[in-house]
N, C-alpha and C positions, 0 to 999 in steps of 0.2 A: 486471427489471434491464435495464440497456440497453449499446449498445454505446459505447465512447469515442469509436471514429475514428468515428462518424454523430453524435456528439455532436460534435467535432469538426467537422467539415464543417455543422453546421447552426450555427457560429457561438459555440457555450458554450464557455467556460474556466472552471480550478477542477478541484477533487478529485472524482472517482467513481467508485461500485462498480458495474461490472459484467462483462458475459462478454465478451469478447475473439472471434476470428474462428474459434479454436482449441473455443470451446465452454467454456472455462475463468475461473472465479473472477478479478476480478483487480481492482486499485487501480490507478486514473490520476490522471493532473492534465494539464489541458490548457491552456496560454498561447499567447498570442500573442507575435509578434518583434516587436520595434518596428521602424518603418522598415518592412517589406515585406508581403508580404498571405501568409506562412507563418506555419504552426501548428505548436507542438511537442508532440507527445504522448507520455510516458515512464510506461510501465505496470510493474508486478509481480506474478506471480502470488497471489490471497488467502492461497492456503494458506501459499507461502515466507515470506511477510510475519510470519504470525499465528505459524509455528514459531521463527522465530528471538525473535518475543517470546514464546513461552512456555520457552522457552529460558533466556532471560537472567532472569525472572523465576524461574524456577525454582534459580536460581545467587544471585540476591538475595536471595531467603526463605531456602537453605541459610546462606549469608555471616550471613545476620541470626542466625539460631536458632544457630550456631555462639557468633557473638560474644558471644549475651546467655545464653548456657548452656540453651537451653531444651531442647537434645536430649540434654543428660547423662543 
């Protein structure tokens, strides 16, 4: 895995998984501004990420097997 902001700094933009400064899992995307020679990079932790969708998945499968009666 690798890091964003050295991903950043060596010029890539786009989405990637790696470890952060922290040592920690994490999802980026990195763009350019137009107009100036800054980089924006907006990370989240993997794990926060992957909970909240197994979360709402887990809340869609219940809603589903409710409506179609499959848990009577």
């Amino acid at each position: 895995m690798e890091i964003p902001a050295v991903q950043a700094a060596l010029g890539h933009a786009g989405l990637f998984e790696g470890r952060d400064y922290r040592g920690v899992e994490v999802l980026a995307d990195i763009r350019t501004i137009p107009v100036t020679n800054w980089i924006m990079l907006a990370k989240v932790d993997r794990d926060e990420m992957y909970s909240e969708l197994s979360t709402k998945a887990l809340i869609i499968a219940g809603l589903y097997g409710i409506g179609t009666g499959k848990f009577c």
